[in-house]
C-alpha angles and dihedrals in degrees: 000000000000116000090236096050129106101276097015094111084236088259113185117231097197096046127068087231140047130237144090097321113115129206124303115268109254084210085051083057104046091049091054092060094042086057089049098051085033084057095050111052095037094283126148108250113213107220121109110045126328093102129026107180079074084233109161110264121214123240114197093169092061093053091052091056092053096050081042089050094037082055102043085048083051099049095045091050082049091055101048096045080052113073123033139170133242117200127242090254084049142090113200106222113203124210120191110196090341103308128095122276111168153306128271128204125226109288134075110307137185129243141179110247122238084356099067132038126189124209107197111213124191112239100182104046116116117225126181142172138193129246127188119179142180105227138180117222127223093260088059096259121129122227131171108234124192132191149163126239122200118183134157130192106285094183118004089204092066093033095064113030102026102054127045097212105358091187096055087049094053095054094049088057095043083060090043094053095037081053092051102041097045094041089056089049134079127228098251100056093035079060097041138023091355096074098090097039085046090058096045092043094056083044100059089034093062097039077049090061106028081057092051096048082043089230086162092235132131114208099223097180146353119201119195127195121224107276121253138192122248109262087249091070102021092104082057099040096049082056096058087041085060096035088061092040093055083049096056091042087058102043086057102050091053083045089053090042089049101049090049087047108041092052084050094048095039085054090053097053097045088048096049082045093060101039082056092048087050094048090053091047092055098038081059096050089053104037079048088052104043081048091055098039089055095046086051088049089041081056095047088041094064102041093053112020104178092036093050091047093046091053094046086049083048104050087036090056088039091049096046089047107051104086091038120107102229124107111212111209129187092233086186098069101051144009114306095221096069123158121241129192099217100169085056090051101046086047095048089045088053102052098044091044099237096314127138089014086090095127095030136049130203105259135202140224095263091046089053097048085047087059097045085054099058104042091053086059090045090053084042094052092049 
């Protein structure tokens, strides 16, 4: 049965013992808890005297701390959500009511609070991705190509609203560009002096297409390996490798024969040239002086006939009996038995090499006894 019915020993349920005490007043309740609050925010409590029918009295200056409180809470919350920071790699992106207001630049800046909301972007971190693709070339050979690209934000406007999914993006166009610039390309100069202005090709052609989709990205760099053939070719494609290295090799070593050649050859010519030059020119001297020797003796000639002739008899005679070995002697103006040192003249004809016996030449005994001879039948005749 009930604790408050007849028999049931008015035992209390809410206190630990039984008796006559009844429940505890719910208005007994309420006033302590005014006094407390009361007590708290500069209110009068009521306990103690003031009334003693223990009726609830009412607080309104209680009430007015907490709503004072309640506001001061509010404004301070106000004034942190207010104001944020954006790093010096960030760009604060405002949003008011949902739609784009404007950008803010590193430092502490100022918001308005449940109105306004900021999405910082990083705009000097560095991304990247791989791609590696299978191409074929623009001389129909197939060739695997890999590359790096690096890329950072550029603007975050642009970066969140314009594009859905601005990475993905980024990597379709990579493959767009790598497909382009490889198909218009052939397989010796993607191997070998392509692979820089490839690069920089797939490079620009990529800047060229994330700006026209307005991904809000910049390309910083694109790094390219060196190209390689499919397994399923590489045994051929060494071959060819070492085919065009044999040429080069080749092709250097005739370059360096040629250009010791050619300078030696050149040399050659220019000095046979000018051995030639130097012979004309003196032909000509000579030919000019002979004429004009001639002319000089044709002058004299005909001024002096019989003196002119005399002297050419002369210098003929001279000229056809130089390198003879007879000595003419004038037998009328001396004895005929003269003594000659002939060793002395022979060595002395052979050391000056026939100069200064012009007019003499070294005889011998048969010449002199001819001469003897005839100038005995000459004395005889007179």
């Amino acid at each position: 049965m009930a604790w408050n019915e007849p028999g049931g020993d008015n035992k209390d349920p809410w206190s630990g013992k039984g008796g006559d005490q009844g429940p505890p007043d719910l208005d007994e309740v309420v006033k302590k808890m005014q006094d407390k609050l009361g007590g708290l925010f500069g209110g009068k409590g009521n306990g103690g005297g003031g009334n003693s029918g223990g009726s609830p009295v009412s607080t309104p200056g209680g009430a007015k701390g907490i709503v004072a409180v309640v506001v001061i809470g509010l404004v301070v919350l106000m004034g942190f959500k207010s104001f944020y920071t954006v790093a010096p790699a960030e760009r604060g992106v405002v949003l008011r009511f949902g739609a784009y207001h404007e950008v803010t630049q590193p430092g502490l800046n100022f918001l308005i609070p449940v109105v306004d909301d900021v999405i910082k972007v990083n705009v000097d971190q560095i991304s990247s991705f791989p791609s590696k693709e299978t191409m074929l070339t623009k001389d129909e050979n197939i060739v695997d190509i890999e590359l790096t690209v690096q890329f950072r934000v550029q603007n975050p406007v642009d970066y969140l609203f314009q594009d859905r999914d601005p990475n993905k993006t980024i990597r379709d166009v990579t493959e767009t560009a790598l497909r382009e610039t490889i198909g218009t390309s052939k397989l010796d100069f993607i191997l070998t002096e392509g692979r820089g202005s490839i690069a920089s090709d797939i490079k620009r052609r990529i800047q060229e297409l994330i700006s026209f989709y307005k991904t809000g990205l910049e390309v910083t760099s694109v790094n390219t390996q060196p190209a390689k053939p499919p397994e399923q070719v590489k045994s051929a494609f060494d071959d060819a490798i070492k085919a065009r290295e044999d040429k080069a090799r080749q092709e250097n070593q005739a370059e360096a024969y040629a250009n010791d050649v050619v300078p030696k050859a050149r040399g050659a010519a220019a000095r046979i040239t000018a051995a030639a030059s130097a012979y004309k020119q003196k032909v000509i001297a000579e030919a000019e002086g002979e004429t004009s020797r001639f002319l000089a003796v044709l002058a004299e000639y005909e001024k002096a006939p019989e003196v002119t002739r005399q002297r050419l008899y002369l210098e003929t005679v001279e000229q056809v009996m130089e390198n003879t070995n007879k000595v003419i002697m004038d037998v009328k103006s001396g004895n005929s038995l003269m003594y000659l040192p002939i060793d002395k003249l022979i060595q002395e004809r052979a050391e000056t090499g026939n100069s200064g016996l012009t007019r003499q030449s070294i005889p011998t005994n048969s010449n002199i006894e001819t001469i003897r001879r005839e100038d005995s039948r000459d004395r005889r005749i007179r």
